[in-house]
C-alpha positions as CSV (number, residue, x, y, z in Angstrom):
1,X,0.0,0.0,0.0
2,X,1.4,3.5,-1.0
3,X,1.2,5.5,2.0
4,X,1.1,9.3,-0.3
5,X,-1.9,7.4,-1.8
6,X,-3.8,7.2,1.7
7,X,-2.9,9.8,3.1
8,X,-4.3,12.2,-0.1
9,X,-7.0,10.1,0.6
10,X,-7.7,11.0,3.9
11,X,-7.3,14.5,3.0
12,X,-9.6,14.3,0.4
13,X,-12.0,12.6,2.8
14,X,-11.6,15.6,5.6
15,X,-12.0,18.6,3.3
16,X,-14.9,16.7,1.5
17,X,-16.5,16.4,5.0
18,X,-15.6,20.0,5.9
19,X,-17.9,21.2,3.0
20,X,-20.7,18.8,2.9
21,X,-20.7,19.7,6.9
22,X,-20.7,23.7,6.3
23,X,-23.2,23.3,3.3
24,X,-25.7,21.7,5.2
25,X,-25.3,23.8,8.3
26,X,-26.1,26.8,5.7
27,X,-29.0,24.5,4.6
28,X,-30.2,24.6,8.0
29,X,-30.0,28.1,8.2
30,X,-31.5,29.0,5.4
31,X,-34.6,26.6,5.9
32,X,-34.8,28.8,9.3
33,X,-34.9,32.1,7.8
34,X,-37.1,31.2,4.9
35,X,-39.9,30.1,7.6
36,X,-41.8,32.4,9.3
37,X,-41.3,30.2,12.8
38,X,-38.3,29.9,15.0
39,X,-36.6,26.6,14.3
40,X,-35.2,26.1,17.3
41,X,-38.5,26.6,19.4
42,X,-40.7,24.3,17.5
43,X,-38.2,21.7,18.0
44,X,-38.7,22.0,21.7
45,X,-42.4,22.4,21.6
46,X,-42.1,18.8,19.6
47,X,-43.4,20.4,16.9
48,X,-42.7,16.6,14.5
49,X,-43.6,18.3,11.1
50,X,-40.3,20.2,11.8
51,X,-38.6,17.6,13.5
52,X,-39.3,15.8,10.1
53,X,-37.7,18.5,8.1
54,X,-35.1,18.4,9.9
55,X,-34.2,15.4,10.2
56,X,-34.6,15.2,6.3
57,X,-31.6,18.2,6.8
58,X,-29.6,15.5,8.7
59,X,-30.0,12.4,6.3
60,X,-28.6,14.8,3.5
61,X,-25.7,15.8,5.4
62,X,-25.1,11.7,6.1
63,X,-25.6,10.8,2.9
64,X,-23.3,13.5,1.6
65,X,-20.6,12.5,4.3
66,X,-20.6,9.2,3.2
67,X,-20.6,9.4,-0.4
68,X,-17.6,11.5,-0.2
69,X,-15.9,9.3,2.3
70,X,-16.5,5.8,0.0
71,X,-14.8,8.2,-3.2
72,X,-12.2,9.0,-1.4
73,X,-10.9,5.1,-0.8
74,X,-11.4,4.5,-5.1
């Protein structure tokens, strides 16, 4: 095994994850300023419409990690 090659690899893999992190943070963000409700305080009020939503926002972001990690070992 060619250590340059993993270790690119694993660079690859924590940059990758760096953006796909930071893009769906600004997801989040954005699907809390475009609603005219507070986010935060429907969560807590177990609002599950919004828990829904944003758990849809959390899929995403693991399905975006993980494609990026599984390209970065090809």
């Amino acid at each position: 095994m060619d250590w340059n090659i993993a270790f690119m690899n694993f660079i690859y893999t924590l940059m990758g994850s760096s953006v796909a992190l930071i893009v769906m943070a600004l997801g989040y963000k954005l699907f809390d300023a475009m609603t005219p409700f507070d986010t935060h305080e429907e969560l807590t009020k177990g609002n599950r419409a919004v828990g829904s939503v944003v758990a849809s926002i959390f899929i995403g972001l693991g399905i975006a990690v993980g494609l990026v990690v599984g390209m970065s070992f090809n």
